[in-house]
Each structure stands twice: as structure tokens, then as C-alpha cells.
DSSP file (Angstrom, degrees, kcal/mol; ACC not computed):
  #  RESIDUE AA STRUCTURE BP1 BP2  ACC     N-H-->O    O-->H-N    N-H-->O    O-->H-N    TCO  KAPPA ALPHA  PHI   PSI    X-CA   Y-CA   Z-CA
    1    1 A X              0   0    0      0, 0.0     2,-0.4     0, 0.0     0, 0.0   0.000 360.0 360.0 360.0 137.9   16.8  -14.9   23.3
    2    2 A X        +     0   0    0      2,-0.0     2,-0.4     3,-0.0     0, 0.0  -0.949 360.0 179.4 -91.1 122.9   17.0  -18.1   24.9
    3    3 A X        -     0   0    0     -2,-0.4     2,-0.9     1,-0.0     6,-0.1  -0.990  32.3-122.3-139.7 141.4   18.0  -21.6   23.6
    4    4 A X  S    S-     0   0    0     -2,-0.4     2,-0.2     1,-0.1     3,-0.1  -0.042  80.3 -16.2 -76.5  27.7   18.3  -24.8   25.1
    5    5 A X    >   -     0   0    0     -2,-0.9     3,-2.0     1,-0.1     4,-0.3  -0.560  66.2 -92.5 149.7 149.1   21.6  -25.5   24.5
    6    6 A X  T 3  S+     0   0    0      1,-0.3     3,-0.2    -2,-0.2    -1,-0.1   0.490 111.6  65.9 -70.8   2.5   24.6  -24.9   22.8
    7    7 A X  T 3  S+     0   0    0      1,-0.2    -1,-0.3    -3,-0.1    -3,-0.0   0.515  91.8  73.5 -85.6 -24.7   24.2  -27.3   19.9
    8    8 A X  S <  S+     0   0    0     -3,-2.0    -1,-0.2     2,-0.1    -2,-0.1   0.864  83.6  75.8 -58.4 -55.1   21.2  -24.9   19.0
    9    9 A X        +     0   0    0     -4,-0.3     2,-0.2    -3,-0.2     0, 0.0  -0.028  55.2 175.7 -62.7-178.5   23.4  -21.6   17.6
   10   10 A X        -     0   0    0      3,-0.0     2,-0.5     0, 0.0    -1,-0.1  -0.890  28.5 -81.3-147.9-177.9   24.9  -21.4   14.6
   11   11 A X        -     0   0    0     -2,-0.2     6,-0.1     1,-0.1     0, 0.0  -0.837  51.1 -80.0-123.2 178.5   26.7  -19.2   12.6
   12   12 A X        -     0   0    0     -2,-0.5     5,-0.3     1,-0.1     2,-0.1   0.195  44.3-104.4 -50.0 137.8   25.6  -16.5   10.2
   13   13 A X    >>  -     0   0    0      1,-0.1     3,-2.3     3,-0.1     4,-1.3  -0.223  34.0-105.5 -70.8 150.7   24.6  -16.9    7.4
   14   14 A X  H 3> S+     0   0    0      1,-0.3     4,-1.4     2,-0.2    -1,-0.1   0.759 126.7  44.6 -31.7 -29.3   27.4  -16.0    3.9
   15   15 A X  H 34 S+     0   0    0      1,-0.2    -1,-0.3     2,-0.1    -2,-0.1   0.872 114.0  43.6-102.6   1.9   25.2  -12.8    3.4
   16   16 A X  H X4 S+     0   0    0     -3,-2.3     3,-1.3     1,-0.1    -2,-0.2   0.907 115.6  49.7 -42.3 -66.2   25.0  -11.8    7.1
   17   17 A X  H >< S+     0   0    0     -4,-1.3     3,-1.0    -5,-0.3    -2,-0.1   0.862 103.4  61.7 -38.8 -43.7   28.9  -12.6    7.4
   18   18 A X  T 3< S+     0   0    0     -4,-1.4    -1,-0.3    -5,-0.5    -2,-0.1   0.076 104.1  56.2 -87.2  20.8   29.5  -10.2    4.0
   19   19 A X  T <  S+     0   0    0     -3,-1.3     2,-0.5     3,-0.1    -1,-0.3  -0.240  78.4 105.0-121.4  35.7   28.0   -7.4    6.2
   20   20 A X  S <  S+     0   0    0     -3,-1.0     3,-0.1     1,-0.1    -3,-0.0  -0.876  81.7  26.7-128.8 129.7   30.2   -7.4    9.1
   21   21 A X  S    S+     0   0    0     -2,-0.5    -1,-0.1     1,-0.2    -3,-0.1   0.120  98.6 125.0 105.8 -28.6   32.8   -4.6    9.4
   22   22 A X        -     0   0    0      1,-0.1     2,-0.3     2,-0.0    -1,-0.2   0.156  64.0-124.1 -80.6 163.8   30.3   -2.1    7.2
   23   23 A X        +     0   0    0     49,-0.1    -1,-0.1    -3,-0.1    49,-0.1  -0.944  32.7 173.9-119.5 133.4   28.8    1.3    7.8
   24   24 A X        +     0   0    0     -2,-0.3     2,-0.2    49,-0.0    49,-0.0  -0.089  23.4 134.2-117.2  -9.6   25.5    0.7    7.4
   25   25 A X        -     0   0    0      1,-0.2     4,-0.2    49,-0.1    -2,-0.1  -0.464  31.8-169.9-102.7 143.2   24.0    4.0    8.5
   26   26 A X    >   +     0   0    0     -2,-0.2     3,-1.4     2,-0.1    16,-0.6   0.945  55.4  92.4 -80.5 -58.8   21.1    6.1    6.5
   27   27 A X  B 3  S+a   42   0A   0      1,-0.2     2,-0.6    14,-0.1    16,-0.2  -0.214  97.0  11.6 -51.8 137.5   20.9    9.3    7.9
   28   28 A X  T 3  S+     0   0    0     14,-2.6    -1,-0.2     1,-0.3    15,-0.1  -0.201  99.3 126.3 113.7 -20.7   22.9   12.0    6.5
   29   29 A X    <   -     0   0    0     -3,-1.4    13,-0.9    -2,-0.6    -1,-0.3  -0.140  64.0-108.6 -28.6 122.9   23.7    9.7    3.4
   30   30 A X  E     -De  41  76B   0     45,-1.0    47,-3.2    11,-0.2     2,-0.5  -0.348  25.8-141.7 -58.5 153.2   23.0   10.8   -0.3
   31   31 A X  E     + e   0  77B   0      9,-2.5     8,-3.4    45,-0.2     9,-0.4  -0.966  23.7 177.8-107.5 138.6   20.4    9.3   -1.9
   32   32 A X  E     -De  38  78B   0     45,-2.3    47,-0.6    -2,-0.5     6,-0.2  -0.806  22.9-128.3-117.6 169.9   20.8    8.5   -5.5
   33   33 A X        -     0   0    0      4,-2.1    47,-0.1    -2,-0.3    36,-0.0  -0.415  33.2-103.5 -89.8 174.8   18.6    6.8   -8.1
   34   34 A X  S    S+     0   0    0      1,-0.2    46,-0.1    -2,-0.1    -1,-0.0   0.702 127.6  49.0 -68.2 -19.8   19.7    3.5  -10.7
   35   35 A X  S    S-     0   0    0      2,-0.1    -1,-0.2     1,-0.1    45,-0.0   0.486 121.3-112.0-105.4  19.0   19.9    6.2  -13.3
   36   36 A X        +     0   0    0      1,-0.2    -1,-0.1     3,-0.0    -2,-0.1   0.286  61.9 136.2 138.2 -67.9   22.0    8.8  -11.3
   37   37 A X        -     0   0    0     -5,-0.1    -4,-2.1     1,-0.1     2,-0.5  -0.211  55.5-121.7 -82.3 158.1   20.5   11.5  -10.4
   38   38 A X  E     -D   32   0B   0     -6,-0.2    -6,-0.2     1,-0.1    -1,-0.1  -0.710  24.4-174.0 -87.6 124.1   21.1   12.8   -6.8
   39   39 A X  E     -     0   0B   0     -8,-3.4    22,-0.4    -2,-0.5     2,-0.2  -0.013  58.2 -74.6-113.8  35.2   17.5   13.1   -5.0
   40   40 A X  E     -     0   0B   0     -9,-0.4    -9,-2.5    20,-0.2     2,-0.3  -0.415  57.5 -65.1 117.0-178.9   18.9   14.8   -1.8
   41   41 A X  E     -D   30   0B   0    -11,-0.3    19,-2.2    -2,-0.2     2,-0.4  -0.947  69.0-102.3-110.6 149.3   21.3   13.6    1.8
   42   42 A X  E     +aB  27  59A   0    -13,-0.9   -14,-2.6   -16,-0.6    17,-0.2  -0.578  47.0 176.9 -88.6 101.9   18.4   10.7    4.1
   43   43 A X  E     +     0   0A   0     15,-4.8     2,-0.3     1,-0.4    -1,-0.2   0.892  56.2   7.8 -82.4 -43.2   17.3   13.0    6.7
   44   44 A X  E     - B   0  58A   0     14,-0.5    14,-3.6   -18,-0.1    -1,-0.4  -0.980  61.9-136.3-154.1 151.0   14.7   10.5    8.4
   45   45 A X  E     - B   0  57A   0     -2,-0.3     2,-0.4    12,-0.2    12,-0.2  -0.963  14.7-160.7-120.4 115.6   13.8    6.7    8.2
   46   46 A X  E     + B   0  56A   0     10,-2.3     9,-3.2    -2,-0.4    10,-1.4  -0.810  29.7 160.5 -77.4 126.5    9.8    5.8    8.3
   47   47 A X  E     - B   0  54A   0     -2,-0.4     2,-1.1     7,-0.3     7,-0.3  -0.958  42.9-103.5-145.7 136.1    9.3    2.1    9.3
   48   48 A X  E >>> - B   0  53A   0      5,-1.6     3,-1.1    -2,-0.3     4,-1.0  -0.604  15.1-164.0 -13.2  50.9    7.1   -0.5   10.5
   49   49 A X  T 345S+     0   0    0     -2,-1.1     3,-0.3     1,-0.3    -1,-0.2   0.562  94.9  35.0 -27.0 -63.1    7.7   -1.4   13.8
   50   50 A X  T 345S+     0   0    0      1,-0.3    -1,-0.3     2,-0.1    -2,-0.0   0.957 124.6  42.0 -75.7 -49.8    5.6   -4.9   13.5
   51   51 A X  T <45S-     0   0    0     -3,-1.1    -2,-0.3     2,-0.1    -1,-0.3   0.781 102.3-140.9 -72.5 -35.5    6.8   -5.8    9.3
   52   52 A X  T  <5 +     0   0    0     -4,-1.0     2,-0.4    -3,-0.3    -3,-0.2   0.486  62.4 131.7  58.1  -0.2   10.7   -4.3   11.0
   53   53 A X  E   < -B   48   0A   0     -5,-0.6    -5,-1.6     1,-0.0     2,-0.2  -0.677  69.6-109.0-108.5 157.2   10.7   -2.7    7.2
   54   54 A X  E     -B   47   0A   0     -2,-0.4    -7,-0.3    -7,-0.3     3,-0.1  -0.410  25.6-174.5 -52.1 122.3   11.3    0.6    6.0
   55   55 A X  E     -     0   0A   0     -9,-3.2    11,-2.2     1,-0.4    12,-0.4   0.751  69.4 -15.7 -73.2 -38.5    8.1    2.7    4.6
   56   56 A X  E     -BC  46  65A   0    -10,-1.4   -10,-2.3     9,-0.3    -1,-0.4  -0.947  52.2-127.3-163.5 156.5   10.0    5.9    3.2
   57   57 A X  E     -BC  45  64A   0      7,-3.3     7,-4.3    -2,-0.3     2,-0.4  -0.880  25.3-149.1-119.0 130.3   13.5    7.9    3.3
   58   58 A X  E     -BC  44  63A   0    -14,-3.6   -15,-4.8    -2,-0.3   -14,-0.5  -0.878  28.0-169.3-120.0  97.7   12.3   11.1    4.2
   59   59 A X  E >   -BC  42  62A   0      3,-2.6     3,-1.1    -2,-0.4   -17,-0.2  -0.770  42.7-106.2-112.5 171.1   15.3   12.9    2.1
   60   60 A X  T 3  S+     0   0    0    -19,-2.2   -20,-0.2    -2,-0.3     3,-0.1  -0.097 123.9  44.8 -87.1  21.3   16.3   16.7    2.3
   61   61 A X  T 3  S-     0   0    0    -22,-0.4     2,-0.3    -2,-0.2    -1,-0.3   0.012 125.6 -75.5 157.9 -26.3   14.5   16.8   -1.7
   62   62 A X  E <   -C   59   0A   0     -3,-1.1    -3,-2.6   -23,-0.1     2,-0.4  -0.998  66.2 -31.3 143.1-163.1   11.4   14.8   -0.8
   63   63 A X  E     -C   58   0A   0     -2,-0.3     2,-0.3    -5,-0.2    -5,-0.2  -0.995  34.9-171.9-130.5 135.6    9.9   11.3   -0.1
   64   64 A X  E     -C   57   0A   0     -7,-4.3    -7,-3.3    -2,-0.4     2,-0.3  -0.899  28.2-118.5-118.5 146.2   10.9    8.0   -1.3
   65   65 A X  E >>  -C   56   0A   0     -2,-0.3     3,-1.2    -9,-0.2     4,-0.6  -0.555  21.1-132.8 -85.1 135.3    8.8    4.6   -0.7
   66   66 A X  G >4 S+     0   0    0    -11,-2.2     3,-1.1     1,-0.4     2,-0.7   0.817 104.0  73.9 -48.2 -38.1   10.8    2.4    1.1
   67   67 A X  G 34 S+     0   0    0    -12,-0.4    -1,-0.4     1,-0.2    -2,-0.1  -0.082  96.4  62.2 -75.0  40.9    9.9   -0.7   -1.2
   68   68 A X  G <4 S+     0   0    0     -3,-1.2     2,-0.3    -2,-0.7    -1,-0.2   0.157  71.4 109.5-142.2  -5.5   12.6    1.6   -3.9
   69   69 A X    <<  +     0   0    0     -3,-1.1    10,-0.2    -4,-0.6     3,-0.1  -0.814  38.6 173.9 -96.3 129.9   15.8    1.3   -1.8
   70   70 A X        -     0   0    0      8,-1.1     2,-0.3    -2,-0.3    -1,-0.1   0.645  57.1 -15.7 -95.2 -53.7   18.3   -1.1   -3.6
   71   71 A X  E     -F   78   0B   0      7,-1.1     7,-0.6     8,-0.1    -1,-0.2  -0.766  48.9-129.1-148.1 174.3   21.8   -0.7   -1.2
   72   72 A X  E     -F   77   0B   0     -2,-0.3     5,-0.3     5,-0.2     2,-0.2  -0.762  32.5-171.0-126.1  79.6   23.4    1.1    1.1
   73   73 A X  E >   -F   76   0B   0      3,-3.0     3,-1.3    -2,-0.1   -49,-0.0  -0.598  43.5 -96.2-126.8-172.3   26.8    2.2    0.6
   74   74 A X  T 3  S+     0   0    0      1,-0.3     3,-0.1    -2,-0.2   -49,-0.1   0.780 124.0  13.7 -47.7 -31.3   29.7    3.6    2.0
   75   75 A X  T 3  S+     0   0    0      1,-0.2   -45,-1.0   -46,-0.1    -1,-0.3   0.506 130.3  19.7-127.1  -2.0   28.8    7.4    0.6
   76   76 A X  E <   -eF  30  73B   0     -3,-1.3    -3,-3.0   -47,-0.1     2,-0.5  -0.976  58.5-127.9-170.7-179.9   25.1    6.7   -0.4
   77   77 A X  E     -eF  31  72B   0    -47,-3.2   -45,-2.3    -5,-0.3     2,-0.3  -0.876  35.6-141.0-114.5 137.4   21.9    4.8   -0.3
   78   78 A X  E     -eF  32  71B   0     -7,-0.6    -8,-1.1    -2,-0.5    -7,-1.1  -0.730  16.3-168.2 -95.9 146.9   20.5    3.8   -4.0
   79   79 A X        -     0   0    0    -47,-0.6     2,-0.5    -2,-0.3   -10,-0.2  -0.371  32.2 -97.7-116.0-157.5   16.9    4.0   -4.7
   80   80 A X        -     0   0    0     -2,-0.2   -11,-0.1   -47,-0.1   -47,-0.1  -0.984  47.0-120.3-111.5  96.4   14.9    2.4   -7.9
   81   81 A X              0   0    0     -2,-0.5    -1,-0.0     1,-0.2   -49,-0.0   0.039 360.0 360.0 -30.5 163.3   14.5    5.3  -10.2
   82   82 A X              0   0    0      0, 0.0    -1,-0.2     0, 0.0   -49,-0.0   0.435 360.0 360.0 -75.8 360.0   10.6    6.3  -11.0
């Protein structure tokens, strides 16, 4: 990216910042639902190259649609129960 000047940047925004230091990473993560149950460890991430969003987590259990992932955290990725 290119910008005409340094008066241009900025800096991140608070919920950009509140993601800095994190592991962030899908693969090999459990996936759980809101109610709990464990639906398998995120083998592979389908996504939309042109939208940049997620279509499915391809988990060791099955397939979840992408529009159902809540978080990410340190020991597992949350989905939206069915």
C-alpha cells in the first residue's frame, strides 16, 4: 500500500489493538458449539478469496458453515450451535 504522506496512517483501531500478541490459528483447534458439545479438532479452512470470509471449517467430525463461527481462542474455535 501506498499513501501520500505520513499524516495519512493511523493507528489501529481498540479492536484491532485487543488482538495483538494472540494465537489466532484454526487448524488443529477444537471446535466447540455455544451449547458445548465438542464437534471435532479444524482440519481445513474454506474461504472466499474475493468476500476474504470464511465459507466452512472442514473439522475432523464434519462441516460447519462459516457464517456459525463466534471466536477463536487459545484452545478452541466456538461455533453457533444448530
Amino acid at each position: 500500500m501506498t499513501v501520500s504522506g505520513a499524516d495519512k496512517l493511523s493507528g489501529p483501531s481498540p479492536e484491532v489493538a485487543a488482538l495483538v500478541g494472540k494465537e489466532h490459528r484454526l487448524l488443529g483447534r477444537w471446535a466447540l458449539s455455544t451449547t458445548g458439545d465438542e464437534l471435532g479438532k479444524v482440519d481445513d479452512v474454506e474461504f472466499d478469496p474475493g468476500a476474504g470470509l470464511i465459507t466452512a471449517l472442514i473439522l475432523s467430525g464434519g462441516e460447519v458453515a462459516g457464517v456459525r463461527l463466534i471466536g477463536v481462542g487459545s484452545y478452541a474455535v466456538v461455533v453457533q450451535a444448530e
